[in-house]
ZAMARGU-4260 file (C-alpha; in steps of 0.2 Angstrom, whole numbers, plus 5000, padded with zeros to 4 digits):
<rodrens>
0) 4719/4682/5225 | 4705/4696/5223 | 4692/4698/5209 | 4702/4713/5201 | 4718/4703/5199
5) 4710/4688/5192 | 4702/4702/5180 | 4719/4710/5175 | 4726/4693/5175 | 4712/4687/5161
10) 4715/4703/5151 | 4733/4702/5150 | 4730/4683/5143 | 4718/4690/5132 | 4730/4702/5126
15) 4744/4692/5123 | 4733/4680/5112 | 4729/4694/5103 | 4746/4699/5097 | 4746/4681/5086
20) 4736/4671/5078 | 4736/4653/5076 | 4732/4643/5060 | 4730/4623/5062 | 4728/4611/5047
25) 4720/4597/5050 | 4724/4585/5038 | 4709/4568/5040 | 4701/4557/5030 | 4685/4558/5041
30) 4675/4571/5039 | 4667/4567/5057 | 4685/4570/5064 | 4686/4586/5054 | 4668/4594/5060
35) 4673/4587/5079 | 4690/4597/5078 | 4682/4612/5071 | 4669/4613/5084 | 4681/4610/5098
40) 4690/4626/5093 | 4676/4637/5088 | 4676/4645/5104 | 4694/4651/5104 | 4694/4666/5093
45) 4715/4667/5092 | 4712/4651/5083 | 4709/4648/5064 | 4705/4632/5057 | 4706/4624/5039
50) 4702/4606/5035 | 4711/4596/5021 | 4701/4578/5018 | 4714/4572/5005 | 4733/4568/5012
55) 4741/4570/4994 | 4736/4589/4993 | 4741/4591/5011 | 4760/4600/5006 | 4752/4609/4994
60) 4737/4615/5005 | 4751/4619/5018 | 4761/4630/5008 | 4743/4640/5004 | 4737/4641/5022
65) 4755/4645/5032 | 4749/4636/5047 | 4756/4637/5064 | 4754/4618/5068 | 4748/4604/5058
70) 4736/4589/5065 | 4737/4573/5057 | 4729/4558/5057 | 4744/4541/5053 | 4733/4530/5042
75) 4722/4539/5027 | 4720/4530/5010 | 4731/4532/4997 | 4746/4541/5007 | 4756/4534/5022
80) 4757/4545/5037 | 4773/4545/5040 | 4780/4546/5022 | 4768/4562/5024 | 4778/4570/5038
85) 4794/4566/5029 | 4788/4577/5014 | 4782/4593/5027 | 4802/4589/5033 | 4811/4591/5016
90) 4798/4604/5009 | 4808/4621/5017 | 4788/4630/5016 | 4783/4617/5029 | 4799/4611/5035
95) 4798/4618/5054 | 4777/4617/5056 | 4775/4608/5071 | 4766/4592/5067 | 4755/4584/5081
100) 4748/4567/5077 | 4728/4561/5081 | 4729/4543/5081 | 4718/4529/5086 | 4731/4520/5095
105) 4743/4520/5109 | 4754/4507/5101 | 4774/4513/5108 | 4782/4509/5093 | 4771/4517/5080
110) 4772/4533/5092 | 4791/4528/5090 | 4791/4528/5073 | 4780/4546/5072 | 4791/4555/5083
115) 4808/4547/5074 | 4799/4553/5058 | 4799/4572/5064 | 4781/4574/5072 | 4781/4584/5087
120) 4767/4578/5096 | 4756/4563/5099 | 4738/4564/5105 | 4726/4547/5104 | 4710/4556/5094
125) 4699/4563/5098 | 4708/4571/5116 | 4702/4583/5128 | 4696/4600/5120 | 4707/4608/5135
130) 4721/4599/5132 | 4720/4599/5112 | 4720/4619/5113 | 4734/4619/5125 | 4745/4608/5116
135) 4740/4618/5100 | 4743/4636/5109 | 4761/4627/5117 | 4767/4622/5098 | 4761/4636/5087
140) 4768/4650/5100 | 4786/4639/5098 | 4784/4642/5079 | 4779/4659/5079 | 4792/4664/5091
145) 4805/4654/5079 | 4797/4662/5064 | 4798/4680/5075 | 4817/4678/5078 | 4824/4670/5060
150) 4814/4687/5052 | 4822/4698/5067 | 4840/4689/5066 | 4837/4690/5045 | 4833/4710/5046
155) 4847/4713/5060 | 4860/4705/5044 | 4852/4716/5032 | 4854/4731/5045 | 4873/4724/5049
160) 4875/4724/5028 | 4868/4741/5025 | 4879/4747/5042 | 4893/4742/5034 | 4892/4747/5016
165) 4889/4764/5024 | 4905/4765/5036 | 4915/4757/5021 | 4906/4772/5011 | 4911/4785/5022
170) 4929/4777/5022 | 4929/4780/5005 | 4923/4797/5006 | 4935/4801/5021 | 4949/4795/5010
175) 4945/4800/4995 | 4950/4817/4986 | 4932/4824/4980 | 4937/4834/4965 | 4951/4819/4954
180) 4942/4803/4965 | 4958/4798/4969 | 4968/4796/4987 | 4968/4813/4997 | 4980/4819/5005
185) 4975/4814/5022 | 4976/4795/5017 | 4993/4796/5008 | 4999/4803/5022 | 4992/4789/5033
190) 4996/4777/5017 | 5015/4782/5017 | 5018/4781/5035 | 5013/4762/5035 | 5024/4759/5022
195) 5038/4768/5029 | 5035/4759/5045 | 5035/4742/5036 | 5053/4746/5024 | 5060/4751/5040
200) 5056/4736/5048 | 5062/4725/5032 | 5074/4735/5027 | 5065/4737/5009 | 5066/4750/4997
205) 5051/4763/4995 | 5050/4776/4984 | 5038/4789/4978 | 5036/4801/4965 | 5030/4820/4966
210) 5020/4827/4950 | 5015/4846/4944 | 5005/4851/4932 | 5015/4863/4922 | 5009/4880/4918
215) 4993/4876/4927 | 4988/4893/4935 | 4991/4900/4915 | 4978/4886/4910 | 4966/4891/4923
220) 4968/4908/4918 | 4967/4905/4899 | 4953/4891/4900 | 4944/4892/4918 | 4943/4885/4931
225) 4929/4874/4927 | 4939/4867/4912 | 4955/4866/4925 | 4944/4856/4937 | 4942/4842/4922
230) 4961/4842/4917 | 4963/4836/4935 | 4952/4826/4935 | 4959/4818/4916 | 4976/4818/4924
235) 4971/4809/4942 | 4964/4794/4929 | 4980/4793/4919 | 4991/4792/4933 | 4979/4780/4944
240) 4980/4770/4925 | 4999/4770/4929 | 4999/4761/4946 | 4999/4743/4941 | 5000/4734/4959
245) 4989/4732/4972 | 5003/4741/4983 | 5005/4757/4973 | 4995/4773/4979 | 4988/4786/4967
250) 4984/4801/4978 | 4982/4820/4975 | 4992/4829/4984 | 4988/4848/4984 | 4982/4859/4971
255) 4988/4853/4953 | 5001/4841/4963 | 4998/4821/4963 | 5009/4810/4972 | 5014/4791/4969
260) 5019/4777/4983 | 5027/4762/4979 | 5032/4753/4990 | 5046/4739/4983 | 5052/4750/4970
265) 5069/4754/4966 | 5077/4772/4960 | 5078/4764/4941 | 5059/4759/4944 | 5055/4774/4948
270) 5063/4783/4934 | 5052/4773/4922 | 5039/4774/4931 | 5038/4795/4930 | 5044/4793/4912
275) 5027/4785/4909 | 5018/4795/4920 | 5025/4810/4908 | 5024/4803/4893 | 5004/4797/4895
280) 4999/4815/4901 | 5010/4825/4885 | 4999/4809/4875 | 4982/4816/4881 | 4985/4828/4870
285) 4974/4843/4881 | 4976/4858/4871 | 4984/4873/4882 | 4990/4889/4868 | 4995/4901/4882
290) 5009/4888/4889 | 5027/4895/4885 | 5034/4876/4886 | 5023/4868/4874 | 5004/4867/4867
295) 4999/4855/4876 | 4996/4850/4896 | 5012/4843/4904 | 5017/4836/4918 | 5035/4836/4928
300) 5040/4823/4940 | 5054/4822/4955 | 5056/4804/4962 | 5067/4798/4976 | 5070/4782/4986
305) 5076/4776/5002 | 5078/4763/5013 | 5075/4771/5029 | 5085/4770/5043 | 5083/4772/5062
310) 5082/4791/5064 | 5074/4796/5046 | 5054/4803/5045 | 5043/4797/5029 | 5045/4818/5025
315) 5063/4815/5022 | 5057/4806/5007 | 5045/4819/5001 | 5057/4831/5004 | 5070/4823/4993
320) 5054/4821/4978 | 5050/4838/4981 | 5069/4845/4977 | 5070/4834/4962 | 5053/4839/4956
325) 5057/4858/4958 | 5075/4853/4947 | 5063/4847/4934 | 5054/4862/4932 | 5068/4873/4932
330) 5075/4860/4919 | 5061/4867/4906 | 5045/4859/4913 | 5038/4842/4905 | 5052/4831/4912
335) 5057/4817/4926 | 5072/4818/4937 | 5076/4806/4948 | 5095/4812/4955 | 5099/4829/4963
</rodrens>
């Protein structure tokens, strides 16, 4: 290997020391040990190093510092060692610091009780200034690399989150009418086909009722359209109020004309069902002189119900709404019929 790549070798090395740092805790009741440890990694500037001389304040130093790995001496006055890792364990500030235990002895079972503790590491003090700073480098670069992906995996859930409030946002916005807040038309259209589908399939009723507001070109006329936009808006509510069941769809379906579907629902139901619909519009009691039917805003509604069979579209069912609701207006307005 030639002189110019052992030089980019050393400066890529050097480069990627620089993109973390490591902070080690050395937790000793010596303060020989503590100045010996210091000076062995003086010379490597990726390293930081803080010294705690008192094991009860160790946790508490720990939370303060964020070390990458902890060193540790087993036997200090006042605190066991090893009752010591097991608070670093069930703290979650220090719960995933690598710990790497300076000891005096080799005894196997005391390194069998550190490492069934939770330390991960084990070196007979004071060890070789290579080898302490590798085994520091190899521990701290696991942690920081677990630290780097928990806050990557962490921000990829937030960016999920905020993905999908967004697409269920836009869902909204794609099925939703923008004036009344309501169903569009679009969505009904799609809402009605799955139910008539699912009827068809159980042979179950589904119904739906038409509504027109009455006299509204007058209104608009009269009042503006400004003033029109709100009655609709007024109306969507009362109608949307109406709809009781998760099942049942509120939607506007064109101009002044709303459109109910209820799936389950029986002719009778739905009779009731436009009566109250009728009724809670005449009771918002929105003032409209120039209509020649009443004073007041109005509503008339056209139901119909099938079960549908084999060769029947869902615009059957709208059709049959539709010729009921144009029966009701040429009935005198402010009225339901349900029955050609």
């Amino acid at each position: 290997m030639d002189l110019d790549t052992l030089h980019r070798l050393g400066a890529g090395m050097s480069a990627a020391r620089d993109n973390y740092k490591i902070m080690v805790l050395l937790v000793d009741d010596q303060p020989l040990v503590g100045e010996a440890v210091r000076l062995a990694l003086s010379k490597q500037p990726h390293i930081n190093f803080h010294y705690c001389a008192r094991a009860e304040e160790a946790v508490g130093v720990a939370e303060l510092t964020k070390p990458t790995v902890i060193l540790q001496d087993l036997v200090m006055p006042g605190v066991d060692g090893l009752a010591l890792v097991h608070r670093y364990r069930t703290n979650p500030a220090t719960s995933d610091i690598p710990i790497i235990v300076l000891s005096t002895t080799e005894d196997p079972a005391i390194k069998r009780a550190a490492f069934a503790a939770g330390v991960n590491d084990y070196l007979v003090k004071l060890p070789d200034t290579i080898e302490l700073v590798a085994r520091i480098e190899y521990h701290s670069r696991f942690y920081i690399n677990l630290q780097q992906r928990d806050a990557a995996f962490q921000a990829l859930q937030e960016s999920q989150q905020k993905l999908q409030e967004i697409n269920l946002e836009l869902l909204r916005l794609t099925n939703t009418d923008g004036l009344t807040g309501i169903a569009n038309r679009r969505y009904f259209d799609d809402y009605l086909e799955a139910e008539w589908r699912r009827a068809k399939r159980e042979q179950a009723e589904v119904s739906m009722l038409l509504i027109d507001v009455d006299n509204f070109k007058c209104y608009n006329d009269t009042y503006g359209h400004v003033a029109g936009d709100e009655v609709l808006r007024r109306i969507a509510a009362a109608i949307q109020a109406v709809c009781r069941r998760p099942a049942d769809l509120a939607a506007r379906f064109g101009g002044e004309e709303f459109a109910l579907v209820l799936p389950r629902t029986t002719a009778g139901g739905v009779g009731l069902l436009g009566e109250i619909v009728r009724r809670t519009v005449e009771e918002l009691a929105i003032s409209h002189s120039a209509a020649p039917t009443s004073d007041r805003v109005t509503v008339s509604c056209g139901g119909a119900t099938l079960i549908p069979s084999e060769d029947e579209v869902p615009a059957r069912l709208i059709e049959l709404a539709d010729s009921r609701l144009y029966r009701a207006k040429h009935q005198g307005k402010n009225r339901m019929v349900i029955v050609d």
